[in-house]
Backbone bond lengths (Angstrom), bond angles and torsions (degrees), N, CA, C in turn:
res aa  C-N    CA-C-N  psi(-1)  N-CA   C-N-CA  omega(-1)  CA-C   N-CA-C  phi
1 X - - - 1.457 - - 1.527 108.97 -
2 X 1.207 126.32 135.83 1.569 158.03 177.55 1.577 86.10 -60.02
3 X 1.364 103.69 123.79 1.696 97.18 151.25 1.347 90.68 -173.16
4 X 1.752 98.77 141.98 1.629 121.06 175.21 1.742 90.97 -112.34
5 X 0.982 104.92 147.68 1.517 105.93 175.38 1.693 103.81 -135.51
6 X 0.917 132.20 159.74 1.570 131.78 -172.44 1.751 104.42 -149.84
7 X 1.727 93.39 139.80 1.603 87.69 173.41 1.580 91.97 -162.54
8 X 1.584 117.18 171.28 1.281 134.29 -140.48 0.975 142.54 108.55
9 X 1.132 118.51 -7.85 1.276 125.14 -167.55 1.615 124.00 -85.82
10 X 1.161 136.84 176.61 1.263 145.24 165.76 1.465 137.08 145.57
11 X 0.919 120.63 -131.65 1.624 132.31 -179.09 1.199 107.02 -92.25
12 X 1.545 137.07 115.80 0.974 129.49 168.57 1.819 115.57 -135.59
13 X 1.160 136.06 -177.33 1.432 120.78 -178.09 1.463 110.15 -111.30
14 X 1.286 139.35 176.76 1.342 121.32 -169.50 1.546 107.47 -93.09
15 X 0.861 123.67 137.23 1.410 133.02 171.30 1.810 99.25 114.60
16 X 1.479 135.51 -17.35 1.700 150.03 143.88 1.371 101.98 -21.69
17 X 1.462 93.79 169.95 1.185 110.78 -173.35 1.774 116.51 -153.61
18 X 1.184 109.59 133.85 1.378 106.95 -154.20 1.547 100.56 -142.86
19 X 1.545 126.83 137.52 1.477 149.58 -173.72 1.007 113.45 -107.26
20 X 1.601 136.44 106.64 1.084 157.20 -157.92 1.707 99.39 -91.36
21 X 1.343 142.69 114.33 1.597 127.94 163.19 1.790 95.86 -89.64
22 X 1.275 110.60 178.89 1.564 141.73 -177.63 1.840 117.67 -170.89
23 X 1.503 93.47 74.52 1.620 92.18 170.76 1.559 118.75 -82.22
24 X 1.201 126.34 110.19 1.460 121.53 163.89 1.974 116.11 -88.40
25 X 1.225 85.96 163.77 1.296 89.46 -177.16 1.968 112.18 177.03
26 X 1.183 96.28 152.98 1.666 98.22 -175.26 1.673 96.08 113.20
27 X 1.537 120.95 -15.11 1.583 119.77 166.15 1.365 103.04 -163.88
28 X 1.614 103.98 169.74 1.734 92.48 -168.42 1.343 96.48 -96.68
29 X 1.824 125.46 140.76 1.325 120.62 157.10 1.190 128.50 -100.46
30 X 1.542 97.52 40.68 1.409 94.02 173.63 1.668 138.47 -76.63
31 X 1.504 100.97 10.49 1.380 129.21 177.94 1.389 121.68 -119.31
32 X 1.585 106.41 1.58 1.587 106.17 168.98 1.120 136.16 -102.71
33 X 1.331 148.61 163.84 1.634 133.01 -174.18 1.825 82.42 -94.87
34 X 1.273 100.59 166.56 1.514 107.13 178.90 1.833 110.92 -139.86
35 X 0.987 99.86 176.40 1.152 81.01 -159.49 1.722 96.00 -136.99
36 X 1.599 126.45 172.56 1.356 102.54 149.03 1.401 84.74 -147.38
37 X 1.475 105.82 153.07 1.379 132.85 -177.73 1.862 122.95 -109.53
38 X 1.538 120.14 179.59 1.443 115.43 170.37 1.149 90.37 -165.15
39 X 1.596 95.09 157.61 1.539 104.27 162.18 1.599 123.29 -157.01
40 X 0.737 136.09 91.35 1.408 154.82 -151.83 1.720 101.91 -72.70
41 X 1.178 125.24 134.87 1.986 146.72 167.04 1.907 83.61 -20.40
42 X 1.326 122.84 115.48 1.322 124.83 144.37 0.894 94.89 87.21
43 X 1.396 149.12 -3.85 1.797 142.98 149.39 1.172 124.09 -69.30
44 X 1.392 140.32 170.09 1.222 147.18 126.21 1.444 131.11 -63.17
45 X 0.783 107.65 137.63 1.537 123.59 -172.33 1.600 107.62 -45.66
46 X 1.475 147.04 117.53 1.258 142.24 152.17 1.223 122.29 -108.97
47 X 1.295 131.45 135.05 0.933 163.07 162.32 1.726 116.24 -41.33
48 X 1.411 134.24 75.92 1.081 128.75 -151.89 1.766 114.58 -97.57
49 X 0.918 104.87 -42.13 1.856 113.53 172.51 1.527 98.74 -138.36
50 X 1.739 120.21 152.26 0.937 164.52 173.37 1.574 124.45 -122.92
51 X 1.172 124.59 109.11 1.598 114.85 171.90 1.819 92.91 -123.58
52 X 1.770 104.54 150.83 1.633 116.39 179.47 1.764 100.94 -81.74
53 X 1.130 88.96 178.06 1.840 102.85 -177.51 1.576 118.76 -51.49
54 X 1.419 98.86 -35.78 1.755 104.75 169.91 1.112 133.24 -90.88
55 X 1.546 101.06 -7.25 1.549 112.90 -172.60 1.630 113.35 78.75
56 X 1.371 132.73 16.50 1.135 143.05 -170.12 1.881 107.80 -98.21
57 X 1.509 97.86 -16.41 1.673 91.45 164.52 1.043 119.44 -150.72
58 X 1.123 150.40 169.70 1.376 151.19 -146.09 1.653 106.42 172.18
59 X 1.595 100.40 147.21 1.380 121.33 -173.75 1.397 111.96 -147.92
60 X 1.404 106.79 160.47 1.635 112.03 -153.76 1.588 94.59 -153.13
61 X 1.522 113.64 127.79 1.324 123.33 137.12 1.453 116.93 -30.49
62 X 1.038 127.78 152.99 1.531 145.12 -152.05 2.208 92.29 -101.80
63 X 1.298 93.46 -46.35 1.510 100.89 179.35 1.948 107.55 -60.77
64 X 0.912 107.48 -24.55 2.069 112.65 -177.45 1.088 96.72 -125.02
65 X 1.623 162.46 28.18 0.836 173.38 98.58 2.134 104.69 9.64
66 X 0.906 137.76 104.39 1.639 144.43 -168.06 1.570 101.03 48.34
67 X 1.309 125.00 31.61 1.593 128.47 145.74 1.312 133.54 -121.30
68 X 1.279 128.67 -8.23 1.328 170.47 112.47 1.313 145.43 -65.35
69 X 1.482 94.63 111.97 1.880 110.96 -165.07 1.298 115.77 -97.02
70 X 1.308 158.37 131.13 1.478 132.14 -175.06 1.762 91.88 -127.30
71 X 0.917 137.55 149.53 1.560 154.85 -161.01 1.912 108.93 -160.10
72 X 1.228 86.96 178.34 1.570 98.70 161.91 1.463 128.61 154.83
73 X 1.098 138.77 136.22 1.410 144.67 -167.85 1.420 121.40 -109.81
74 X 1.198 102.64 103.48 1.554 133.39 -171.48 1.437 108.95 -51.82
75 X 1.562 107.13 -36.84 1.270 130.29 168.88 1.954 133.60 -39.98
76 X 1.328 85.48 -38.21 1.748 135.27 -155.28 1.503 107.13 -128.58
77 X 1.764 121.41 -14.93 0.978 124.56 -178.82 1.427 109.23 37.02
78 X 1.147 116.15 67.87 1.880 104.13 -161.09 1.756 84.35 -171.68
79 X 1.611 115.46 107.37 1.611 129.40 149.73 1.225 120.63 -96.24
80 X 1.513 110.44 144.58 1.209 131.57 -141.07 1.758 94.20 -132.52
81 X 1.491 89.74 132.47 2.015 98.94 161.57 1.520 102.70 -149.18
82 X 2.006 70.64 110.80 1.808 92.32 168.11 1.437 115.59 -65.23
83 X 1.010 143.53 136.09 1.958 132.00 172.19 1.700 90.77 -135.48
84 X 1.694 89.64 129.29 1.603 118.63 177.03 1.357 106.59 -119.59
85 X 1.597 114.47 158.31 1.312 114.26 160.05 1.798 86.42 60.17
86 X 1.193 121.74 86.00 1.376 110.86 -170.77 1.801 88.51 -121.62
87 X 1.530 117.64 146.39 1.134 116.96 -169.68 1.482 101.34 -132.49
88 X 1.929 118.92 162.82 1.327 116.66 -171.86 1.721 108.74 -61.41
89 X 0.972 122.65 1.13 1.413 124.05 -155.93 1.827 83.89 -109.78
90 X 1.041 140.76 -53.80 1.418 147.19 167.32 2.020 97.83 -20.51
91 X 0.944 133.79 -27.42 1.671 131.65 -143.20 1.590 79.22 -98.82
92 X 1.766 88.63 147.32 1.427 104.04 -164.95 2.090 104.54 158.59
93 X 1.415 86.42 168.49 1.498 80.75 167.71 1.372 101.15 -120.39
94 X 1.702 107.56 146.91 1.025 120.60 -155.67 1.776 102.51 -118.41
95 X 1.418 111.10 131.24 1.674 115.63 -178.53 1.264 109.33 -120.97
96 X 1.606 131.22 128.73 0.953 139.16 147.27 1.555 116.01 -55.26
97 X 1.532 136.40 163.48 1.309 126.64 -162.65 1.571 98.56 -174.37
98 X 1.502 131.28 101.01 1.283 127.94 170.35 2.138 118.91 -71.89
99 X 0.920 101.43 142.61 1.748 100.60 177.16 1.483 99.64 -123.16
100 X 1.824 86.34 156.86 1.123 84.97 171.56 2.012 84.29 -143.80
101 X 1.393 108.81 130.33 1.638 116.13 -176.62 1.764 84.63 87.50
102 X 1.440 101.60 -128.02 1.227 108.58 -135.44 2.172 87.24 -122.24
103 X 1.660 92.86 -9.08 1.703 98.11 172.17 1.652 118.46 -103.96
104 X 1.626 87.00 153.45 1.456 70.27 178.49 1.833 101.37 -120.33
105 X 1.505 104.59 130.32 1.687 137.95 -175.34 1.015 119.52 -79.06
106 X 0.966 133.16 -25.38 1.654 137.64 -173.40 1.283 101.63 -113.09
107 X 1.481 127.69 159.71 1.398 131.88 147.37 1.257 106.31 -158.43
108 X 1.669 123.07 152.54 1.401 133.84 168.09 1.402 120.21 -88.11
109 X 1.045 112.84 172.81 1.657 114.13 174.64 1.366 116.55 -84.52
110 X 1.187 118.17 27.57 2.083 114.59 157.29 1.863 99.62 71.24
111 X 1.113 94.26 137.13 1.534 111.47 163.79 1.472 110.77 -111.96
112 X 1.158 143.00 137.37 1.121 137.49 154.77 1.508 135.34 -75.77
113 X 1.208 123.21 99.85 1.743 129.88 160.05 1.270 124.34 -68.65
114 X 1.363 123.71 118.48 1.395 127.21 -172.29 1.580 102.72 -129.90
115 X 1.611 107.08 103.18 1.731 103.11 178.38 1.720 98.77 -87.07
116 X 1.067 107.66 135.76 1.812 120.07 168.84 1.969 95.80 -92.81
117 X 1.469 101.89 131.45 1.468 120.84 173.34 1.467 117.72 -95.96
């Protein structure tokens, strides 16, 4: 069985800083780009960082753009989003998401981040 699981999350204050984990497991992703996502009460879902299978590239929403790090260890099968400088607008639940092409196939059950202002 497929499972991404995600944890880190919580209460933090604005301007905090908080470490996102993403363990997959049930197949290896060491060949997928991954992704991590959010989605905040009455939003749509965006797509906030992206890292490739090696970790050699990475992409960022414009909103976490030099506050948000995305990494990950192939090793550990487990991607990681650092979030700094974290703001009330940051709060949301947050999904890790493996791809494979240009979709992404997998998803976990969301952690929730809640920055207090």
């Amino acid at each position: 069985q497929v499972r991404l699981v995600e944890s880190g999350g919580g209460l933090v204050q604005a301007g905090g800083s908080l470490r996102l984990s993403c363990v997959a497991s049930g197949r290896t992703f060491s060949s997928d780009g991954m992704g991590w996502f959010r989605q905040a009460p009455g939003k749509e879902r965006e797509r906030v960082a992206a890292v490739s299978w090696n970790g050699g590239s990475t992409l960022y929403g414009d909103s976490v753009k030099g506050r948000f790090t995305v990494s990950r260890d192939n090793a550990l099968n487990t991607v990681y989003l650092q979030m700094n400088s974290l703001k009330a607008e940051d709060t949301a639940v947050y999904y890790c998401a493996a791809s494979q092409g240009l979709t992404y196939l997998y998803w976990g059950q969301g952690t929730q981040v809640t920055v207090s202002s």
